[in-house]
C-alpha positions as CSV (number, residue, x, y, z in Angstrom):
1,X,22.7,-139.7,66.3
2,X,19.4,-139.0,65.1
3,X,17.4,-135.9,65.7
4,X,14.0,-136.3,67.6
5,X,11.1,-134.9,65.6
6,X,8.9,-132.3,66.6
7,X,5.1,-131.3,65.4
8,X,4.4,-128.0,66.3
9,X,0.0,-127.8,66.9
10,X,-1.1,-124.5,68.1
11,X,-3.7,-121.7,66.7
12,X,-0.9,-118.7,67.1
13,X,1.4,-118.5,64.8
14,X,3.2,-116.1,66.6
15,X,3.6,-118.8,69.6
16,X,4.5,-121.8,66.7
17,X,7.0,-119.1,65.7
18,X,8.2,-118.8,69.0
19,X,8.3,-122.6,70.1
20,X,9.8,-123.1,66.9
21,X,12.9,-120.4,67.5
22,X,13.6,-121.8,71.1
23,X,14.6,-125.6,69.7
24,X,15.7,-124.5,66.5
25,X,19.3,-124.3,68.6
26,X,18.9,-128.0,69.8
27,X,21.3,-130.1,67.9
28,X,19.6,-133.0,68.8
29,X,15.9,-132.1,67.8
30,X,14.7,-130.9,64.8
31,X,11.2,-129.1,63.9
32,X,9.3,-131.1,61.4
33,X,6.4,-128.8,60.7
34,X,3.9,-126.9,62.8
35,X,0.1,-127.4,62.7
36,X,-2.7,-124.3,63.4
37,X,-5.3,-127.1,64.6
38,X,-6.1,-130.6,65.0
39,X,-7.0,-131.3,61.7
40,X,-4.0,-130.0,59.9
41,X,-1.7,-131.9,62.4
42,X,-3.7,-135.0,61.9
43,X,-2.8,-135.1,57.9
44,X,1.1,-133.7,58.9
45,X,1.2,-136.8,61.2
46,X,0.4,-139.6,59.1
47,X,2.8,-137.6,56.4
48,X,5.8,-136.4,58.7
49,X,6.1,-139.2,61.2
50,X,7.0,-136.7,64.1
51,X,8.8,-138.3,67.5
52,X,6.8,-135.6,69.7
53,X,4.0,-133.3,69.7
54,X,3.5,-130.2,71.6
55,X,-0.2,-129.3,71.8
56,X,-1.8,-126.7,72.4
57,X,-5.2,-126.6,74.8
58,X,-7.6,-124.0,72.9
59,X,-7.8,-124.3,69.2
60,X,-10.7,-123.6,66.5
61,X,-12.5,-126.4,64.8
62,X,-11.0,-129.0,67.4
63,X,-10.3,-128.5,71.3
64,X,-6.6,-129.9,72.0
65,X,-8.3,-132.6,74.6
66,X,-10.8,-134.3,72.0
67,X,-7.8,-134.4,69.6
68,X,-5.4,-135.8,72.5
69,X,-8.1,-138.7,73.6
70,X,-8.2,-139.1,69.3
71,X,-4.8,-139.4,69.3
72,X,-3.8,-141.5,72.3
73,X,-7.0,-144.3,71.1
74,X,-5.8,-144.5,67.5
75,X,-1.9,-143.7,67.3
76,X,-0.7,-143.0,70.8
77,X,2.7,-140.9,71.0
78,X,4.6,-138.7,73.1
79,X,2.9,-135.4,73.3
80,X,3.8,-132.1,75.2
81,X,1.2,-130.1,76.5
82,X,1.7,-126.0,76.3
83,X,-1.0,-124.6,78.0
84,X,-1.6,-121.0,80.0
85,X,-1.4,-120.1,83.2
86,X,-4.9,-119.3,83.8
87,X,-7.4,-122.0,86.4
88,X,-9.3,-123.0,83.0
89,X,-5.9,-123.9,81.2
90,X,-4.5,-125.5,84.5
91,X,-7.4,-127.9,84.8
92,X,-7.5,-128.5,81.4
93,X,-3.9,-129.3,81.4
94,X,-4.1,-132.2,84.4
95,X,-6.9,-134.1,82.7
96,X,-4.2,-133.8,79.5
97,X,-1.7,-136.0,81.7
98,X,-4.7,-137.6,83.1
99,X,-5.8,-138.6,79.7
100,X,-1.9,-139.9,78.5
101,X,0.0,-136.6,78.0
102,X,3.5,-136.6,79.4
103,X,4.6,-133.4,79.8
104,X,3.2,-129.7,80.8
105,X,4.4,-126.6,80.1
106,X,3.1,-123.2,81.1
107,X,2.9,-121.0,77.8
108,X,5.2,-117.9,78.4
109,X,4.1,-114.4,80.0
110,X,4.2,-112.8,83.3
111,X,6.4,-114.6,85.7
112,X,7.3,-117.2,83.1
113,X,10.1,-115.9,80.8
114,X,10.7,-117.2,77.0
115,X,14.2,-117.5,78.7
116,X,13.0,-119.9,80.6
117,X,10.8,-121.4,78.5
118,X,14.1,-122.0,75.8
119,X,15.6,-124.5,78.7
120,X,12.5,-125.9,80.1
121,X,10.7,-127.1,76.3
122,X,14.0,-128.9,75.5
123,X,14.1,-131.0,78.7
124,X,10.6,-131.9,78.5
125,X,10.5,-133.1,74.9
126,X,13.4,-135.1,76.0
127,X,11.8,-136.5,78.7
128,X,8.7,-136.8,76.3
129,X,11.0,-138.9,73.9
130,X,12.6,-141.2,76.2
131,X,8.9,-142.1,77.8
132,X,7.2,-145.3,78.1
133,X,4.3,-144.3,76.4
134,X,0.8,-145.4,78.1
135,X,-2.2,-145.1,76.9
136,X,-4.5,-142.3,79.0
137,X,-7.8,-143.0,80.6
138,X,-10.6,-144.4,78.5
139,X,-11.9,-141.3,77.3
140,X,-15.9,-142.2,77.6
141,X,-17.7,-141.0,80.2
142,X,-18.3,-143.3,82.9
143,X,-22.2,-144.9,83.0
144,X,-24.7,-143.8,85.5
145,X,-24.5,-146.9,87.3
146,X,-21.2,-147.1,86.8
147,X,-19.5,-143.9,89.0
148,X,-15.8,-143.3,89.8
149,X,-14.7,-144.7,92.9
150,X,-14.6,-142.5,96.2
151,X,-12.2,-141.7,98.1
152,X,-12.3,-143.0,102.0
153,X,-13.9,-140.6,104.6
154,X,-11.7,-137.7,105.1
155,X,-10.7,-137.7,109.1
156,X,-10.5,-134.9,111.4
157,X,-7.7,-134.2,112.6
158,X,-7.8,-133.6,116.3
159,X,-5.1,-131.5,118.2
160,X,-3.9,-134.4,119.5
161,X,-3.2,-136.0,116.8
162,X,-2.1,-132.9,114.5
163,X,1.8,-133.2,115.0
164,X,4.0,-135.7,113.8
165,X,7.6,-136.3,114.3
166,X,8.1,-138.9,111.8
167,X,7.7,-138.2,107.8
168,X,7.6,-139.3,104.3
169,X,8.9,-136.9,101.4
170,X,8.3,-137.9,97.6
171,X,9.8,-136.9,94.6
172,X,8.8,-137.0,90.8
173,X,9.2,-135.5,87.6
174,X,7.6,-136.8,84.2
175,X,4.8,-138.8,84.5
176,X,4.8,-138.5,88.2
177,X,1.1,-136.7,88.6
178,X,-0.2,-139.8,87.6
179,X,2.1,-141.7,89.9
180,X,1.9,-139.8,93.6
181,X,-2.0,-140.1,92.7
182,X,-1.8,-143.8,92.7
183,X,0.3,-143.8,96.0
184,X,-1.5,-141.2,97.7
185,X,-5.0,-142.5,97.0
186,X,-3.7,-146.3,98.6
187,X,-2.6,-144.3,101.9
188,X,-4.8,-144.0,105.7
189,X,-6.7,-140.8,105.4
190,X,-4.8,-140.5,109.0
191,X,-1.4,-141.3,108.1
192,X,1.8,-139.6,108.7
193,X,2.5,-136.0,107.5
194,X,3.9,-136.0,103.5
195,X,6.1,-133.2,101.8
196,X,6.1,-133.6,98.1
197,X,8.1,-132.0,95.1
198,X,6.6,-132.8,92.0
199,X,8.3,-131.0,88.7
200,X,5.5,-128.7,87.7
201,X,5.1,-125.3,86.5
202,X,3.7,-122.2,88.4
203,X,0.1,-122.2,88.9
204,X,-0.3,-126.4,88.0
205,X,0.9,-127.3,90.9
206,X,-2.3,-125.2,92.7
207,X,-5.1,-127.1,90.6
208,X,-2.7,-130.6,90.8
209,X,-3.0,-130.4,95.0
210,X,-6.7,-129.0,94.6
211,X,-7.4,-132.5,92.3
212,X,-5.4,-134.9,94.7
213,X,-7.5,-133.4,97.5
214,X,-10.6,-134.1,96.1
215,X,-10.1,-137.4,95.3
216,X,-7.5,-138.9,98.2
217,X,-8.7,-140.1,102.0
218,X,-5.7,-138.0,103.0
219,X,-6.3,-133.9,102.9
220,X,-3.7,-132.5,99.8
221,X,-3.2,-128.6,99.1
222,X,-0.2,-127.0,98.3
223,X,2.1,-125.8,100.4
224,X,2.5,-122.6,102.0
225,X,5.7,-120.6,103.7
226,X,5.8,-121.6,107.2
227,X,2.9,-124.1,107.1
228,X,3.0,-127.3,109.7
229,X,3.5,-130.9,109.1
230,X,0.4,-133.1,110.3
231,X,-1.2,-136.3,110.5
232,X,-3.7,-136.7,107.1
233,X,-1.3,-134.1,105.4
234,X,-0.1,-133.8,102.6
235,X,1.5,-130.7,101.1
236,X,2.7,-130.1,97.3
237,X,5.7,-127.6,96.6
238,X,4.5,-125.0,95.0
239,X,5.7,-124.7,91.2
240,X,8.9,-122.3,90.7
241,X,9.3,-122.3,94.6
242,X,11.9,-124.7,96.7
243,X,10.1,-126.7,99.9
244,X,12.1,-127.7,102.4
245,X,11.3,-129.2,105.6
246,X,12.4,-127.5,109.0
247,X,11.9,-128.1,113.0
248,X,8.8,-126.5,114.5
249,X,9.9,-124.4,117.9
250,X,7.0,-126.2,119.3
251,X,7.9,-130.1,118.4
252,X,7.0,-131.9,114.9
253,X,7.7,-129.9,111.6
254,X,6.5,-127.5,109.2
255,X,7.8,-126.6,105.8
256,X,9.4,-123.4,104.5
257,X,8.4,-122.1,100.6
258,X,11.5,-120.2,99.2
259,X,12.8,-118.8,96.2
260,X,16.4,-119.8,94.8
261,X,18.6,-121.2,92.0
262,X,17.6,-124.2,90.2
263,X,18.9,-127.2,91.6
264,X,19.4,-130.2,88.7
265,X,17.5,-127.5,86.3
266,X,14.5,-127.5,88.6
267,X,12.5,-125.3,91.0
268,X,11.3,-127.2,92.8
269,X,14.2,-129.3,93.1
270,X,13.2,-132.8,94.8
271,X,17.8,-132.8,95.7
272,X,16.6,-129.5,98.0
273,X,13.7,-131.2,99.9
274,X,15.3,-134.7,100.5
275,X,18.7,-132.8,102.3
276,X,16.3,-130.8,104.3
277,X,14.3,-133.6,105.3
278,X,17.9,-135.9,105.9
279,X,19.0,-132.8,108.1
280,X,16.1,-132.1,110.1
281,X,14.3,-135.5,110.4
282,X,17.1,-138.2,110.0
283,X,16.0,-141.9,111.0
284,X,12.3,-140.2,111.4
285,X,11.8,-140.1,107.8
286,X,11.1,-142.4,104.7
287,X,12.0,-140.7,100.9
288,X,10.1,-142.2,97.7
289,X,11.4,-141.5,94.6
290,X,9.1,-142.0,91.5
291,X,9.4,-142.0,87.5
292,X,11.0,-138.9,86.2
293,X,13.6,-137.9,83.6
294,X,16.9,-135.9,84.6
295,X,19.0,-137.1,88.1
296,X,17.4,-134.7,90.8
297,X,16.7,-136.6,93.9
298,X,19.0,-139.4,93.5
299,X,21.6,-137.6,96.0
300,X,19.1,-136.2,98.5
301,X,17.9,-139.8,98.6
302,X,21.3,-141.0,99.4
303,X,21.5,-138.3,102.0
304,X,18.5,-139.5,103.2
305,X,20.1,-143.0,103.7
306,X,23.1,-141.9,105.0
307,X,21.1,-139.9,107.7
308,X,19.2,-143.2,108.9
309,X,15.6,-143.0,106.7
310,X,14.2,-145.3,104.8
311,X,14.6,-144.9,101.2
312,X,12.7,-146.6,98.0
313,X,12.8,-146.0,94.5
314,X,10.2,-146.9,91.5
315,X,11.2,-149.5,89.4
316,X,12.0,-149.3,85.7
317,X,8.9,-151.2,84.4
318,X,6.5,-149.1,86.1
319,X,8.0,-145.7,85.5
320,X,7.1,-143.7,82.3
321,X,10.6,-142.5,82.7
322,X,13.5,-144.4,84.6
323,X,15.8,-141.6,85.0
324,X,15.1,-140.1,88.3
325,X,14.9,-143.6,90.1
326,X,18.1,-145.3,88.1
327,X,20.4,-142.5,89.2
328,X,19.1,-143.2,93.2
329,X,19.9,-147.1,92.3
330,X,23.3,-146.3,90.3
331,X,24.5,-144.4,93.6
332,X,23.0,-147.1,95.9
333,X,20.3,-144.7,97.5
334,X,17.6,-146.9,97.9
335,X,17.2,-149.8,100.2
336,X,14.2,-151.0,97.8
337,X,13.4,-150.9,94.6
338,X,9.1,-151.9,93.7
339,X,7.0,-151.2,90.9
340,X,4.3,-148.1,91.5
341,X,1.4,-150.6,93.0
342,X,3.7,-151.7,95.9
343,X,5.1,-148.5,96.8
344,X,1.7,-147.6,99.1
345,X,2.2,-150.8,101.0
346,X,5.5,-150.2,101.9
347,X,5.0,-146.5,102.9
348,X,2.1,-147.5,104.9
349,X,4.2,-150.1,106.9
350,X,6.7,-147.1,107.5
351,X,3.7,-145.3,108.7
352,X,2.4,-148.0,111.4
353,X,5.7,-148.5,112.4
354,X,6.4,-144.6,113.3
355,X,3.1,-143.9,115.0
């Protein structure tokens, strides 16, 4: 079997050191050669061939997003963003997936353990290897004339209307911030109440809801311990942190934010909300599964079926990775199987149908 190659780019040495020592025990990977900036890894490309390439944000000479934009124009690949955990690095990092990236990866410190980092930087050059590599948005500015397109008017949402006893959980993993944006910015800014796991580090997941909101009808922010489930909203797991969805004393649901083991190797684990959701909400309840590498979600799908809800799962061509969304099909969890632009349809015909 042959060993997928790795190109270390980052200005520490002590972190390329470090990066370096965490795969050297992966007998299926092997470290090529490290990089200190753009340049250097540009000639070590063309000379080394690597598979993958973990990049650093903030580097001398050359900032890691103009090198990533280079990179995905002239000789697109898989690359792994390794980034820190501060609001600057966080942004930065989600216009790297925005711009092509596959992968993200907090750098470690504070909560984020180099034990941790050892399992997690394996699975996502994996995942980074067994992609469908895309190429990232066209990295010009748009013209004056020319803006980005808006999202619809954000609706109120009046007492009323605030509860809901019907819902719709997603699930993704790699390449999936890309993915729930397309769905969520296709659905009624006054549709049904959505719980989503996304596979995302600590503090991402923060500036991922915080971009989603600005730029989807419906209102996005990430979830917090205890918080309701309402009509126009959408709430993101919080990275390290299961969500699962429970009964509100007063009708309708809210979510609870918890701590835990890893479920499939994740926290969040997608597995954890779909049971919950297939527990609490049964028939009243629709579960999308999108592109992502690993298994986790295929069997809370399934219980999600078994339980009554409607269950759909991305289709290869349209997932950067097929591994998330084959397992659901392998196990017969999902009633339907569409490619990413059909999947906001079909939830929005769930959510006419449960109003």
């Amino acid at each position: 079997m042959s060993k997928t190659r790795i190109l270390i780019v980052d200005d520490s040495a002590i972190v390329r050191k470090l990066l370096a020592e965490c795969l050297s025990g992966e007998k299926d990977m092997e470290v090529v050669g490290t990089a200190p900036d753009p340049f250097v890894a540009r000639d070590k490309i063309l000379t080394l061939k690597p598979d993958v390439l973990t990049l650093d944000i903030e580097m001398p000479r050359m900032d890691g997003l103009t090198f990533l934009r280079k990179l995905m124009h002239y000789q697109p690949m898989p690359v792994v963003v390794i980034s820190s955990l501060g609001q600057a690095g966080c942004q930065a990092s989600l216009e790297a997936l925005r711009l092509g990236a596959v992968e993200v990866l907090a750098k470690p410190g504070g909560p984020y353990s180099v034990g941790e980092l050892r399992v997690d930087l394996a699975a996502k050059i994996r995942a980074a290897a067994a992609a469908r590599l895309r190429r990232g948005t066209t990295p010009a500015a748009p013209a004056p004339q020319d803006p980005p397109p808006q999202p619809a008017p954000r609706l109120p949402r009046p007492a009323a209307l605030a509860g809901t006893n019907a819902v719709v959980a997603i699930g993704a993993s790699t390449g999936g911030t890309e993915a729930i944006e397309a769905v969520l910015r296709q659905l009624p800014p006054d549709g049904l109440g959505i719980v989503i796991t996304q596979h995302i580090p600590p503090m991402f997941s923060q500036a991922f809801a915080n971009r989603l909101n600005s730029i989807c009808p419906m209102e996005v922010r990430e979830a917090r311990d205890g918080d309701s489930v309402e009509r126009g909203l959408a709430l993101v797991a919080p990275g390290n942190f299961h969500m699962l969805l429970r009964k509100s004393s007063g009708g309708g649901f809210r979510v609870t934010v918890q701590d835990g083991p890893r479920v499939c190797y994740q926290r969040p684990s997608v597995d954890v909300m779909f049971c919950s959701v297939a527990e609490v909400a049964g028939s009243n309840a629709m579960g999308v599964l999108l592109t992502g590498m690993g298994a986790d979600g295929a069997k809370g799908l399934l219980n999600m079926k078994h339980a009554g809800a409607r269950t759909i799962a991305q289709d290869e061509a349209s997932c950067v990775v097929f591994g998330m969304p084959k397992e659901a099909i392998r196990l017969g969890a999902a009633e339907q199987v569409a490619p990413l632009n059909r999947i906001p349809s079909v939830i929005a015909g769930f959510m006419s149908r449960a109003r």
